[in-house]
N, C-alpha and C positions, 0 to 999 in steps of 0.2 A: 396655865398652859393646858391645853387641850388631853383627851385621852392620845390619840394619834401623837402629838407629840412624846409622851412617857413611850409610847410603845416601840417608837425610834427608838429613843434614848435606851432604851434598856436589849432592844436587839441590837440598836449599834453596836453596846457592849459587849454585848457575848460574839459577836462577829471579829471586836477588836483583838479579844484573847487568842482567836484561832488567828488569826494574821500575824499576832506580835512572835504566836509559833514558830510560823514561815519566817518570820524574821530573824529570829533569832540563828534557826538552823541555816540561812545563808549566811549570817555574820560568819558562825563557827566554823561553814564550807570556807569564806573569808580568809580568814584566821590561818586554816589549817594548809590550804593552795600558799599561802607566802609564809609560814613556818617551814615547807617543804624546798625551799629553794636554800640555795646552799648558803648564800650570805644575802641579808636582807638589806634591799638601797634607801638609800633616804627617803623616794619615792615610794616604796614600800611601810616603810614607817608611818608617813603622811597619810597613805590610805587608811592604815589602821588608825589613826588617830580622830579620821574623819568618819568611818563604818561606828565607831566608839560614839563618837560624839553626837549621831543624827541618833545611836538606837537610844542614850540614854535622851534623848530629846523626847524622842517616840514612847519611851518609857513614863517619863514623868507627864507625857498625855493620856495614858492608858491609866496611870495609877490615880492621876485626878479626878477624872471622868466615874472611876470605880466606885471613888472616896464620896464623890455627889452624891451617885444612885444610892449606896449605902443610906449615908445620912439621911435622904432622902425618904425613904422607901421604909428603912428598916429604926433605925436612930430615933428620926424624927417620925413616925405614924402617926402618932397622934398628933400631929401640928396643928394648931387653928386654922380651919380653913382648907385642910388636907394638903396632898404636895402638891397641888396647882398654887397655893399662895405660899407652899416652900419653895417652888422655883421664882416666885415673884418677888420673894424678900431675900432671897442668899444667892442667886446667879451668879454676883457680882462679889462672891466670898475670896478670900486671898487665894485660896488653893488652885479656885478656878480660872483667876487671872494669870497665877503662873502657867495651869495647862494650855489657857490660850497664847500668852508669851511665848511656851517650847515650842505649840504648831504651827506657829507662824516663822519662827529662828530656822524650825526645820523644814518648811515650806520655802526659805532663801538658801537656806545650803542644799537642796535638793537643785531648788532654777541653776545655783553658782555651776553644780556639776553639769547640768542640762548645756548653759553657756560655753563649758568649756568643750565638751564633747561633742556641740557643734561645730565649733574652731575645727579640732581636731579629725573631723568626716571632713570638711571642705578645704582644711586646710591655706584659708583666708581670715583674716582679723575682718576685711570687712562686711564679712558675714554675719557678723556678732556684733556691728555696732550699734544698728538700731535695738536689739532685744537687751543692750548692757544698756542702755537708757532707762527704756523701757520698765527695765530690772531696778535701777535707784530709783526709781517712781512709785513701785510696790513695798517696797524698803520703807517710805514715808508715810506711805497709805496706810504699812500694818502698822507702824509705831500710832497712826494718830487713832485706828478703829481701835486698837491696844488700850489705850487709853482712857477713850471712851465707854466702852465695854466694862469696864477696873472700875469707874465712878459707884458711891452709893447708890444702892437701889438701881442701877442700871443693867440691861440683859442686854447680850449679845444677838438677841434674833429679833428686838424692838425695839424702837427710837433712833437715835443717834446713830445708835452703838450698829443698829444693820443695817441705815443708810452708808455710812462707811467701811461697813465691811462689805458691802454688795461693790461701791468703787474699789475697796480692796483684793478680793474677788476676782473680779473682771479682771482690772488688770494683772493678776498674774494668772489665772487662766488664759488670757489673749498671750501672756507670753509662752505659754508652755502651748500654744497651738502653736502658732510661729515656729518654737525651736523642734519642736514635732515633726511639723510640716518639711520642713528644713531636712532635718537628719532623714526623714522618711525619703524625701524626693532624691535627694543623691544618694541613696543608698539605692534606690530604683531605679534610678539615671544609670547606675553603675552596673546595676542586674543586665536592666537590657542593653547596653553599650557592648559590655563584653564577655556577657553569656554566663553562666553559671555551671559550667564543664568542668571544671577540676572541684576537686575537695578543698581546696586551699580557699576557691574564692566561694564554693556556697559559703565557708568558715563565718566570711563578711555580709554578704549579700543572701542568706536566706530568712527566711518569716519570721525567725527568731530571732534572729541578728538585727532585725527593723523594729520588732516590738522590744526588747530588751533596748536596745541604743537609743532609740526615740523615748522612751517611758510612754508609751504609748497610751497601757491601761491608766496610767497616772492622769492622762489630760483628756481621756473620757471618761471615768470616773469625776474629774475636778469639773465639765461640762453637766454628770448627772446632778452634780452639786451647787450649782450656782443656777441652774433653773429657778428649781422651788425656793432656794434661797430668796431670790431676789424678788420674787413675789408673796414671801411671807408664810410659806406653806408649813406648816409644822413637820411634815415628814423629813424638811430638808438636816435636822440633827440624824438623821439614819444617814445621810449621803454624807454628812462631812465627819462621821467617824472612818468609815469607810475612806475618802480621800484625805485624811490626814492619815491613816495607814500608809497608803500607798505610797505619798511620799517620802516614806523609809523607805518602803520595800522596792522601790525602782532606782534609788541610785543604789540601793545595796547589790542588785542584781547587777546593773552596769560594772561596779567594782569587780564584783565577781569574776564577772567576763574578762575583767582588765588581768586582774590577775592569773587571770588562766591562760591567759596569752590568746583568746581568741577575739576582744575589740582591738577597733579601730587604732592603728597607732599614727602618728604622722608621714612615720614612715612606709605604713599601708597606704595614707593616700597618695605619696608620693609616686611611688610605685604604681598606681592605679593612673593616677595623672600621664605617665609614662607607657603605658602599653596605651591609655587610649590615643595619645599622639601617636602610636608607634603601629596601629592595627592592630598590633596582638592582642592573645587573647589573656586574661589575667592569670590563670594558670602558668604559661610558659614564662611573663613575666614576673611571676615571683616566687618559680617554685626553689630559686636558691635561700629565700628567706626565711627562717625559724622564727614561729610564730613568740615564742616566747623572747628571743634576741631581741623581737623588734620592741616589744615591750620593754625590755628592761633599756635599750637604748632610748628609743623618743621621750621615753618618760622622763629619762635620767636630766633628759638636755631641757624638759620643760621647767622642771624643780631648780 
């Protein structure tokens, strides 16, 4: 591998540790927002189960990628050949197949929330049937790039192993623009429909409320990634440390927000559905409802 390539890989790194930061300190904000509620729902349990389960995913992809550079760089220096023929002969080492297995587990339970929290803004199943298709088709793609990538002597950024991961790739970036797009448009449909005058309804419809709910940075970050990817660039291990962060840290924020009682609940779009049939404006239609009631209701009813 090239110098440009190590140079990624070793700033990805250090980019990685300051993100898993971020991460962590939303987890514990997590944490802390549904410890404060006076009895905790089943639905509240689930989330923590799920913020638990994507960091330690996130985890054992920071800790591999570490464990590489080490061996790498510092273990192994004197290898024959230098670390351009240590990435050539151990790419495909156990540790590093695991770390590819967690970012891909936690690149589908990142879309899963992505899918549901689309439901959830339109408040239609058949909103989400094309991208849950869509969704078992990346599910296949990463088990077989998984696979192939795992083989002796095989690298993830050559042969096989990254003609399948560029269709893997694709398609779940094409999905995560879709569910983007989606969440972004009716939540803008919603802005300009019925104005953004009370506090209650910037709550839903402001810049933040689009980029948190969409995962925004997640599906241009996962776009700066699949460029150079798919043409072989060596720089591309800088963009997909970087976008296998991200998908921690966007459905962890989404939770966040859930829990704080200020997403999206079914109940908001109902409500929202209802002033826009009715003229009103969204403020008057929902100022009798508590942001956190609606949460702990619609969730209750989806669990």
């Amino acid at each position: 591998m090239s110098a440009v390539f190590q140079h990624g890989y070793y700033i990805g790194n250090n980019f990685n540790t300051i993100i898993y930061g971020v991460e962590l300190t939303v987890y514990i904000l997590t944490i802390q927002a549904i410890r404060r509620r006076r009895q905790a729902t089943s639905t509240d349990k689930l989330l923590i189960a799920f913020s638990t389960a994507i960091l330690l995913l996130n985890t054992i992809f920071v800790a591999t990628e570490s464990v590489f550079g080490e061996e790498m760089w510092i273990v192994n220096a004197d290898y024959p050949g230098g670390s351009s023929a240590y990435i050539e002969d151990f790419a495909s080492v156990w540790y590093q197949t695991f770390g590819t297995a967690a970012s891909i587990v936690l690149n589908l339970f990142s879309d899963a929330l992505m899918i549901y929290r689309c439901y959830i803004v339109w408040g239609d199943l058949r909103v989400v049937l094309f991208p849950v298709v869509l969704y078992l088709a990346t599910f296949s793609l990463g088990i077989a790039q998984l696979v192939a990538s795992g083989k002796p002597h095989s690298n993830y950024f050559a042969g096989l192993a990254q003609k399948l991961g560029t269709a893997y790739t694709s398609s779940i970036i094409s999905l995560e623009i879709i569910l983007t797009s989606l969440i972004c448009g009716r939540i803008l449909y919603v802005a300009h429909k019925l104005g953004r005058g009370s506090a209650h309804a910037r709550t839903y419809t402001s810049y933040a409320a689009i980029t948190i709910e969409s995962a925004l940075p997640c599906t241009l970050l996962g776009i700066a990634y699949l460029v150079p990817f798919a043409r072989g660039d060596d720089i591309s291990i800088f963009f997909l440390s970087i976008y296998v962060m991200s998908t921690c840290l966007a459905p962890q924020m989404i939770i966040l927000r859930m829990v704080s009682g200020h997403a999206w609940t079914l109940k908001t779009t109902e409500t929202i559905t209802t002033a826009s049939t009715t003229e009103e404006g969204i403020g008057s239609a929902t100022c009798t409802v508590d942001a956190s009631a609606e949460y702990s209701t619609s969730m209750s009813e989806k669990v």
